[in-house]
Phi, psi and omega in degrees: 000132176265225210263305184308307182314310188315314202272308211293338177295296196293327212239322172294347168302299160273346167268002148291345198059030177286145188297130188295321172305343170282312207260328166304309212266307176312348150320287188307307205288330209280301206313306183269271216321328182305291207242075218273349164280343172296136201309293184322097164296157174315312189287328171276349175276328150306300186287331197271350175283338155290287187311329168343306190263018154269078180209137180258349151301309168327327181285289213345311189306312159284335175270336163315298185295323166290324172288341181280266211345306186290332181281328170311313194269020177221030174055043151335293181314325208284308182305329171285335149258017172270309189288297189293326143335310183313292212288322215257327192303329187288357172272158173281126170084030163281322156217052142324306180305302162309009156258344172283244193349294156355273182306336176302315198274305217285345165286345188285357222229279225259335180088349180200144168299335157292319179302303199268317173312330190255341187287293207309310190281339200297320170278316208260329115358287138331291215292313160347290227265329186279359179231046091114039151240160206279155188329300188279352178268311189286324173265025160265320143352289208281326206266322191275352181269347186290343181320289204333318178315342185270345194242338186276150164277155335319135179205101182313306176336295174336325199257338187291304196300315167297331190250349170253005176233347190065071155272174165246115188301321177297309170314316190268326177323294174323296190311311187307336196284259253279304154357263182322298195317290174313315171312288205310320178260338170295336184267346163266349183265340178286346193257303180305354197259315164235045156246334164294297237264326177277339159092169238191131201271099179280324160352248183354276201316338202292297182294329163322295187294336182287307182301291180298318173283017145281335158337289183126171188278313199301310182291321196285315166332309199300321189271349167287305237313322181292289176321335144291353174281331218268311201278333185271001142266354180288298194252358134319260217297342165283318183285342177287322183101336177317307179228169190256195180298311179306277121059286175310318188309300191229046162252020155287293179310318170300324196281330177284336173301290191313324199288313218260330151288327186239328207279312196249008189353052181274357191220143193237179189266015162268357198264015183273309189297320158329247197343306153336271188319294202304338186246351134323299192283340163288312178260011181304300194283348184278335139340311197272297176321275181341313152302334168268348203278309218271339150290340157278331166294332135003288166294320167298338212243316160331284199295352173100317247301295198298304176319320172311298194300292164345282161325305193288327198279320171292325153322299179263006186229143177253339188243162229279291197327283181281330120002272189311301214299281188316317211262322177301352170267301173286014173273292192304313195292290211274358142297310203253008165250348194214162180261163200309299188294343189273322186296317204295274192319330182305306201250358173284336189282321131021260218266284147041269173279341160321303190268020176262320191309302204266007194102348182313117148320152175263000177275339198268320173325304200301328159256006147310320186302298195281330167286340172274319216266351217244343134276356124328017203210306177256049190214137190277162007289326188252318146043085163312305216274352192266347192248299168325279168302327146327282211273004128274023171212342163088013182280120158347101186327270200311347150256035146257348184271309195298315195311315195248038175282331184267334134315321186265013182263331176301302166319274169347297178310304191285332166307326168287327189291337203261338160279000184219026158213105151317328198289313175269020160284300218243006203286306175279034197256088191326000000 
């Protein structure tokens, strides 16, 4: 089969909507009937997708997910925006700002964007709105900051992205902090700029900021401290060398079980088999993908596919320049038809030598990648995180898409910085 046949066959698959892991392993299965000389068998292909997932980076990806699940149902987020109020609410945009800065530590917890768009909004949202901002702001707020969760370390992509390239997940783990952080404060100067310019009920905020610093700072410290404790044992211990990610994964899970049962006893032990199950049906199907996907990168890497792309991308575009500028387009596009992790397996294996080709580092790649895919999570058709929050607040997915356009214009600025200073990928990367 050739190269042309390959895709138009792959993309008539998905614009039927058959589920991309159905569409990973039907790619494969067509390819050898299709073509009976091709090397790859059904049957090895059957094999190669169980072994695949005998891979111990590869647990993380389920244990990450299971562990946001248990801090989600055990109000992790409310303490961590409760502590960062103490400091920020008495500011304009404080605390707009204190659901960004949230969301930086609770991506730091969960691993994933939609999970901190849902722990994070669930609380902060209401609370938004009862101190006289408006709906559709706060819950747009609420959906672009949840992006961060992909960027910030612990990061499934990352992990998607480290296991389809042989990267080192503690490295692109590493890349990430400077990032998020820089994402993280360009998403507070747009939430300051319009709350000076549409103004603010300082009355409300006022008696807020008051109600929390009468707590006092040592009691409210006290009562964050575990929960401000969980990324800095998550990623203390990876960054330590103590432990490796996985590792970290699922000593995550004990410390959120522990923290969320005897400390904070927000979870009681008949509320286990819930959460369990809840968190089974969360990493099931992304799993199922991930097996079939590690047999189409297989299949992409037989046919030569990434060496094509590579040839051809080098052919017609010649400068470093104009390269990125095409894969950050086709990046962008492919964040807004597809999630992040479906996006990754399609095109990292891709995109890949091309951009090795030109000089990329694959760790600064790996975060070019996940930062284009990662305005994506608000931008339709698919904008996971525009969904999530649509169905906490009942606002229309397409008027929260309008809302958080001057949020993703925020991204973007910061998407460029990262794409053309390396340094702030790679400046803590050994």
């Amino acid at each position: 089969m050739s190269i042309g046949v390959f895709f138009i066959v792959f993309f008539a698959l998905l614009l039927i909507s058959l589920p991309i892991g159905a569409t990973f392993a039907g790619v494969t299965v067509l390819l050898k009937l299709l073509d009976p000389a091709f090397s790859l068998t059904i049957e090895a292909a059957v094999r190669s997708m169980v072994s695949g997932l005998d891979s111990f980076p590869l647990l993380a990806i389920p244990l990450f997910m299971l562990s946001g699940v248990i801090m989600a149902k055990g109000g992790i987020s409310d303490k961590i925006f409760n502590f960062f109020g103490y400091f920020l609410g008495n500011k304009t945009a404080g605390f707009p700002c204190a659901v960004i800065v949230t969301c930086l530590f609770y991506g730091a917890i969960s691993g994933s964007g939609p999970a901190t768009t849902a722990a994070v909004g669930s609380m902060t949202i209401p609370f938004l709105v009862s101190m006289g901002y408006d709906l559709v702001f706060a819950t747009a707020l609420v959906a672009v900051s949840g992006g961060l969760g992909v960027i910030i370390p612990p990061s499934i992509p990352f992990i998607v992205y480290a296991t389809t390239t042989n990267s080192s997940v503690s490295q692109l783990f590493i890349a990430g902090i400077f990032p998020g952080i820089l994402i993280g404060l360009c998403l507070m100067a747009y939430a300051y700029y319009y709350c000076r310019k549409r103004g603010e009920d300082k009355e409300k905020l006022r008696v807020k900021y008051e109600e929390i610093r009468k707590k006092g700072f040592l009691p409210l410290f006290l009562d964050s401290f575990w929960a401000l404790l969980s990324p800095v044992i998550i990623l203390g211990s990876i960054y330590s060398g103590i432990a490796s990610p996985t590792e970290a994964a699922a000593v995550s899970i004990y410390y959120a079980l522990a923290v969320s049962l005897f400390i904070y006893k927000t979870i009681k032990i008949r509320d286990l088999w819930t959460v369990f199950r809840e968190g089974v049906n969360t990493y099931a199907s992304v799993m199922f993908i991930m097996a079939t996907a590690i047999t189409f990168s297989r299949v992409i890497t037989l046919m030569g596919i990434g060496n094509y792309i590579r040839d051809s991308v080098l052919a017609l575009f010649g400068s470093k320049l104009m390269i990125l500028l095409i894969i950050n387009g086709v990046l962008l596009i492919a964040g807004m038809l597809l999630d992040a992790l479906s996006a990754i397996l399609i095109l990292a294996p891709m995109m890949f030598p091309a951009v090795t080709a030109i000089g990329v580092n694959p760790i600064h790649f790996g975060i070019i990648m996940v930062v284009n895919l990662a305005i994506g999570f608000v931008t339709p058709p698919m904008g996971m995180n525009l969904f999530v929050s649509s169905n906490l607040t009942k606002v229309p997915v397409m008027t929260i898409a309008r809302k958080v356009l001057p949020f993703i214009a925020s991204f973007a600025v910061a998407a460029v910085l990262i794409n053309f200073i390396p340094q702030i990928s790679l400046l803590l990367v050994k």
